[in-house]
N, C-alpha and C positions, 0 to 999 in steps of 0.2 A: 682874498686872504689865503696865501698858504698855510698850511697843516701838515707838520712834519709826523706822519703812521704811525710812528712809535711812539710819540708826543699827544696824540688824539685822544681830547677828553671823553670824546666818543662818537661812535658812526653809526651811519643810517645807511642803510639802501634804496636805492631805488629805480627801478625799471633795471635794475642786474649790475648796475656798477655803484660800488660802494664809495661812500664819501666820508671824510675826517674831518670833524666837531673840534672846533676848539674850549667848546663849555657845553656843558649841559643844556641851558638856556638855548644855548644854537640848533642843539637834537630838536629842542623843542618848536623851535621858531620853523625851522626846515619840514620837520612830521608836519605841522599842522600849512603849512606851506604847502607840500608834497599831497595832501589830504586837498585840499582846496583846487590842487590843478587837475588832480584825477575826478574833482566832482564838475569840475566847469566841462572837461574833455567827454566824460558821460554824457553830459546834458545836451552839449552840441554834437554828441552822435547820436545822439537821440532824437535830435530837431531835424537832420539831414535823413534821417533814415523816416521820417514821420513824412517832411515833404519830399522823397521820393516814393510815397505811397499812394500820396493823394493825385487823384485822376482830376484831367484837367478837357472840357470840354472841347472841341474844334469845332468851328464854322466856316467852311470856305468861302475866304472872299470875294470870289470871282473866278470866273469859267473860260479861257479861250479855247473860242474854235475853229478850227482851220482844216483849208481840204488843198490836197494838190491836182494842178488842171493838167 
C-alpha cells in the first residue's frame, strides 16, 4: 500500500529509513513487527557466534606413505 508523507497517520523508523503509517493501528502492527525481527536476528547471531566457538575434535583417518626410488 502506498502512503502519500503528507497523508501519513504516522511513521516509524527503522534500521535508518523512515516509513508512512496509514493508521495508528499499522505503527502498531509494524513496531511490534520490527521488534520481533530484531529478536529473531539477535538470537541467530547468537547461535552462529556460539557454534563458531565450539571446538570440534579431529581424528585422522588414515596415513599415506610414500618414498621416491
Amino acid at each position: 500500500m502506498m502512503v502519500d508523507e503528507k497523508r501519513a497517520a504516522a511513521t516509524a523508523v527503522y534500521q535508518g529509513t523512515t516509513y508512512y503509517l496509514c493508521a495508528l493501528m499499522c505503527k502498531r502492527a509494524f513496531d511490534a513487527a520490527s521488534r520481533e525481527i530484531d529478536h529473531q536476528k539477535d538470537a541467530l547471531l547468537d547461535e552462529v557466534s556460539r557454534r563458531m566457538e565450539q571446538t570440534v575434535e579431529q581424528t585422522p583417518l588414515f596415513t599415506i606413505r610414500w618414498s621416491l626410488a
